[in-house]
C-alpha positions in Angstrom: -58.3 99.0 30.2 -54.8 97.2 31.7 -55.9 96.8 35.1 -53.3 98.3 37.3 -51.4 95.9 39.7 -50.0 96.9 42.7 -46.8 96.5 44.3 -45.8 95.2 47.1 -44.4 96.9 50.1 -41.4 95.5 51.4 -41.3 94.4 54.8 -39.8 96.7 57.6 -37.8 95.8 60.4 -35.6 92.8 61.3 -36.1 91.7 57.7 -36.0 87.8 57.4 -34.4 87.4 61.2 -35.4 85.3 63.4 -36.4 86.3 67.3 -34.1 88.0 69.5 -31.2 88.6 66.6 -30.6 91.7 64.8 -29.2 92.4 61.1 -26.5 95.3 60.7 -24.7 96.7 58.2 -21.4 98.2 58.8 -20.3 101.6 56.6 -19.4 100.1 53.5 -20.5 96.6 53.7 -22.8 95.4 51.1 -24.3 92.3 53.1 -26.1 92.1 56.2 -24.8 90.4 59.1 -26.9 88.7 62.0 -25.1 89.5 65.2 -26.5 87.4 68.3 -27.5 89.0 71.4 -24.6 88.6 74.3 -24.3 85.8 75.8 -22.9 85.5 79.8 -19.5 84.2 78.5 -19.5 87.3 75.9 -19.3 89.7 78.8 -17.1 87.9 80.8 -14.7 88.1 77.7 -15.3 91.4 77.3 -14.0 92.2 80.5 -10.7 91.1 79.2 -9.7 88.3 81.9 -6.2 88.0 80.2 -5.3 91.8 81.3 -6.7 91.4 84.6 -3.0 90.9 86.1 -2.0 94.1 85.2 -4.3 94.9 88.2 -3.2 92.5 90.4 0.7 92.2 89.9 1.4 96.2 90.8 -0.5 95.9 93.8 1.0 92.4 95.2 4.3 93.9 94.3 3.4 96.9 96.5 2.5 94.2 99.6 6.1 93.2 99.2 8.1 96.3 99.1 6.0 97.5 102.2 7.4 94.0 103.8 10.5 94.5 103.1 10.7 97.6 104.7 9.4 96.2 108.0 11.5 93.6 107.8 14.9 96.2 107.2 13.6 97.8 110.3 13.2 94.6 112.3 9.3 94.8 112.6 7.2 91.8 111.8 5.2 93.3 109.2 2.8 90.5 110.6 1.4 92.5 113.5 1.3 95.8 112.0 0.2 95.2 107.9 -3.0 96.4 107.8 -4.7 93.6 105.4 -8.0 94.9 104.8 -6.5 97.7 103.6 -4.6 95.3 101.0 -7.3 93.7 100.2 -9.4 96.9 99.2 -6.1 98.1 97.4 -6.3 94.8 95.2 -10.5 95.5 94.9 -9.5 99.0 93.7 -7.0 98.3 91.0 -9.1 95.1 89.3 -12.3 96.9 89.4 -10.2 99.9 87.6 -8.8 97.5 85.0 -11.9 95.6 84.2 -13.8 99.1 84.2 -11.1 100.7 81.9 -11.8 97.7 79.6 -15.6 97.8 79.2 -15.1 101.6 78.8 -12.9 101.2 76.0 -15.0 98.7 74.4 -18.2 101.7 74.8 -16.1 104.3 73.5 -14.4 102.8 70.6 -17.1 100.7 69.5 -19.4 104.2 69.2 -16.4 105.7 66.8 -16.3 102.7 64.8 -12.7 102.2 66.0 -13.0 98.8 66.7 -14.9 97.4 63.7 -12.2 95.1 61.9 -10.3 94.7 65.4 -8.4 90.9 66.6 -9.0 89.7 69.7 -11.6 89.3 72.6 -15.2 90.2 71.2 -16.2 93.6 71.4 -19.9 94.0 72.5 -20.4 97.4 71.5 -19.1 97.3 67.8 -20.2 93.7 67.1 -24.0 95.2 67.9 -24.2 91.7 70.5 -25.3 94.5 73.6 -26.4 98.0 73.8 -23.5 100.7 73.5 -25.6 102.0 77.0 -25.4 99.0 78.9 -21.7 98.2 78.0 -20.9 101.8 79.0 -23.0 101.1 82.4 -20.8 97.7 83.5 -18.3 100.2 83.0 -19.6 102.9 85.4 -20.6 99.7 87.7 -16.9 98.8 88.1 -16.0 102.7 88.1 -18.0 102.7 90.8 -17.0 99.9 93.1 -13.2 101.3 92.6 -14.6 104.3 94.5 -16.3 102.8 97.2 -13.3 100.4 97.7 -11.1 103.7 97.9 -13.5 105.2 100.3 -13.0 102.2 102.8 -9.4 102.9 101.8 -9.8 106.3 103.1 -11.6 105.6 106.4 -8.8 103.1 107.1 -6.2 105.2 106.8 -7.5 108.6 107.8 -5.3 110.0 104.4 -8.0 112.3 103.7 -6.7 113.5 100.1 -6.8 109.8 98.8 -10.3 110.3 96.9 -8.8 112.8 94.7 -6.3 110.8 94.0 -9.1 107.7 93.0 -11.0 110.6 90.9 -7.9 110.8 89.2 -7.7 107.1 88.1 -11.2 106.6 87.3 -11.0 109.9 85.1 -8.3 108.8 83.4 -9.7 105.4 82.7 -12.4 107.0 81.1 -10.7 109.4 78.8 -8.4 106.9 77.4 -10.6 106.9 74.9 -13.6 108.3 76.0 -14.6 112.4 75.6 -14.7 114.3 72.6 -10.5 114.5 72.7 -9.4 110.8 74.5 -6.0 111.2 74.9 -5.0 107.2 73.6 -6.1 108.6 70.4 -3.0 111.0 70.7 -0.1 108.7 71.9 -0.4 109.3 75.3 -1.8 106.0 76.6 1.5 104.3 77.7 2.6 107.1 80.1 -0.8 107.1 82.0 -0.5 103.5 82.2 3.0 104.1 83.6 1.3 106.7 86.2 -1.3 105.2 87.7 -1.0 101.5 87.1 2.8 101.8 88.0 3.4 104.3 90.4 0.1 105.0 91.9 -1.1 101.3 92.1 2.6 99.8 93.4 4.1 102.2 95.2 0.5 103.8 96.6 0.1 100.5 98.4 3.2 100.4 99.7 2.5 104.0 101.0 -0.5 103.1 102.3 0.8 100.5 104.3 4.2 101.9 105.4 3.2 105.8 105.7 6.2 106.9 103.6 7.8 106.4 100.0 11.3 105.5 99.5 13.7 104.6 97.0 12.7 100.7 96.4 8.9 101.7 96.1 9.3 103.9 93.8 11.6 101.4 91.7 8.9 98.7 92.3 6.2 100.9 90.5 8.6 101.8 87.8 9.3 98.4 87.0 5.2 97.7 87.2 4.5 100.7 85.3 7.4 99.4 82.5 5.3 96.3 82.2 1.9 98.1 81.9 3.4 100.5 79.0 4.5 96.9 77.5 0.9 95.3 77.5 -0.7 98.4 76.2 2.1 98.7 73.3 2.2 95.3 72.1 -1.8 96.0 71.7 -1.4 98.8 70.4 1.0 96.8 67.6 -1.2 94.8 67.0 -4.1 97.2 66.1 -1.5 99.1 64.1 -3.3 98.7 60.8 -6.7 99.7 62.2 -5.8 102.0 64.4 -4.4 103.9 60.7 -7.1 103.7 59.3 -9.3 105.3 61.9 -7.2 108.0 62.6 -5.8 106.8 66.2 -2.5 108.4 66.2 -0.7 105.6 68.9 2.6 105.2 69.9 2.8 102.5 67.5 1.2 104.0 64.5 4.0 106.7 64.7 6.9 103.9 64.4 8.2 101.7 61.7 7.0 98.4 63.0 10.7 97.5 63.8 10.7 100.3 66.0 7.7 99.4 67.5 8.7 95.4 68.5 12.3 97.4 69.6 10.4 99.8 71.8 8.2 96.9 73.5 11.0 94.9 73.7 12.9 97.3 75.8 9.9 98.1 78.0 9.8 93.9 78.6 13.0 93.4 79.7 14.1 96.8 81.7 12.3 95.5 84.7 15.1 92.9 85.1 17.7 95.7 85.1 15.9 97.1 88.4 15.8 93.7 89.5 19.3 93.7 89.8 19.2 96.2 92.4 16.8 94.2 94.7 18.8 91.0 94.5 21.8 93.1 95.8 19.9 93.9 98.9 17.7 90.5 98.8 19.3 87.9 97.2 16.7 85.8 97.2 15.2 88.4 95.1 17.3 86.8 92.2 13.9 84.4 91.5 12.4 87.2 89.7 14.5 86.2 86.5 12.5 83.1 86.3 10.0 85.8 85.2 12.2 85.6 81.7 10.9 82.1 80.8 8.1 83.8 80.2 9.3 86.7 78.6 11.3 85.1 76.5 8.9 83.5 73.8 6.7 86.8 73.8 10.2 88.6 72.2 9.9 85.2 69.7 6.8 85.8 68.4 6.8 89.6 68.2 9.9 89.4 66.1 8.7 86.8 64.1 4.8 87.8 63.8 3.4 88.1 60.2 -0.3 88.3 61.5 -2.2 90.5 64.1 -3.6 87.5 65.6 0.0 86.5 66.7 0.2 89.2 69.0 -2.9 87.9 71.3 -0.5 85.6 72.7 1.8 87.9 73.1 0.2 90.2 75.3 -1.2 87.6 77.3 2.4 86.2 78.2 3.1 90.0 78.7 0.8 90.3 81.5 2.1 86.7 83.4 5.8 88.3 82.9 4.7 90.7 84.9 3.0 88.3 87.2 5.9 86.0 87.4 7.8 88.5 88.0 5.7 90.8 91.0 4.9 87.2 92.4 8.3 86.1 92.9 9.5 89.0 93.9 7.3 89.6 96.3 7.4 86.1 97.7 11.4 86.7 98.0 10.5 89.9 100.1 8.0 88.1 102.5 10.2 84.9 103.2 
């Protein structure tokens, strides 16, 4: 009789991986691909450094409006700004931008939006950290916007401010978080306009002055303009991806002419409002300086044959608006 030989079992597991890395294999691939565990500098990219000005311009802009006013109504803003309270406003906003950064990377990464994405590495999709722990940092930083707000509040004595942070931190999350985000739906660039506009640059200058007025509210505007520019040129970028996983952007409902038409307007219609501040300031007038930096970000968006193009892009989108909050704000103080 044939004796009978048999087979083998294949091994199970992390087959033919070393220690401490892990084998995946995305929908449709056909080979395996050994994604290394995050590293320190993987988070810290994660967090998106390059967008972190879109948390710190609305609020320094804010500073300046509030010290202008004083100065219009012959107070030194010197004895009377309260700084802790524009320091927490600045803890507030960048703890809400990093957070809305690592929530993004959580919630797309679990829908397999950002699989074939450009730019910064995203820990959740590229299987380098736990979808739990990425969506954790971003409760962490959810949570340090709140506390910051609560100090905010004690400060203050504006007892209605916490529903206000609840606000921002829910709409952080549901950018494209929940079962129906609403960036998924085209509605991301006017809830960047809200609340990292309006609410972050004219709420500090609220908070410092006790009132809104006319060149506060221009100041968010022209902070909020900037925002819906960062997250549109991003959004351009991803075009192609976002199509193909059904996220129905801004810029996957526009030709792509319309699209670079539409960001450029929302990069340069900041310097229309700064025309009105250098008639009252005309030292304000610096601010155009802001359109050195502007100005090749229009080049390459025109000119861009590859999604990769576009990181740049958005990165000298965020200094315009850095340039441009910085100066300004500097022409306000001195």
């Amino acid at each position: 009789m044939a004796s009978r030989t048999s087979k083998k079992k294949r091994p199970t597991g992390n087959r033919g991986g070393r220690p401490g890395t892990q084998k995946i294999v995305p929908h449709g691939a056909q080979a395996q691909i050994t994604v290394r565990p995050a590293t320190f500098g993987d988070w810290v990219s994660a967090a998106r450094p390059a967008t972190l000005g879109l948390g710190f311009a609305p609020v320094l802009l804010g500073w300046g409006v509030a010290i202008l006013q004083f100065l219009l109504d012959d107070v030194n803003p010197w004895d009377v700004l309260p700084l802790s309270v524009v320091a927490l406003c600045f803890v507030v906003a960048l703890a809400l931008q990093i957070g809305v950064n690592f929530a993004n990377d959580y919630s797309d990464g679990i829908r397999g939006t950002d699989a074939h994405r450009v730019g910064p590495t995203r820990l959740t999709a590229s299987g380098a950290a736990p979808a739990k722990h990425v969506r954790l940092v971003a409760f962490i930083f959810f949570g340090i916007a709140a506390l910051a707000g609560l100090g905010i509040t004690v400060l203050t004595q504006i007892w209605w401010l916490p529903a206000v942070g609840a606000a921002a931190i829910a709409a952080a999350w549901f950018y494209t978080g929940g079962k129906k985000p609403y960036g998924y739906s085209g509605l991301g660039e006017l809830m960047v306009f809200i609340f990292f506009g309006l609410v972050a640059t004219s709420g500090t200058a609220f908070l410092l002055v006790q009132t809104v007025w006319i060149d506060s509210i221009l100041a968010g505007v022209a902070m909020g303009l900037f925002s819906m520019a960062v997250l549109h040129i991003n959004n351009v970028r991803d075009r192609a991806t976002d199509i193909a996983a059904g996220k129905r952007t801004l810029a996957t409902r526009m030709p792509l002419w319309l699209g670079r038409a539409f960001y450029t307007f929302l990069l340069l219609a900041p310097f229309g409002i700064l025309v009105y501040f250098s008639l009252i300031l005309i030292s304000a007038f610096w601010g155009f300086f802001a359109l050195f930096v502007a100005a090749p970000a229009l080049l390459i968006t025109w000119t861009a044959t590859n999604p990769r193009e576009y990181v740049l892009v958005l990165k000298l989108t965020v200094w315009t608006s850095v340039a441009y909050a910085g100066m300004l704000a500097y022409a306000f103080a001195f």
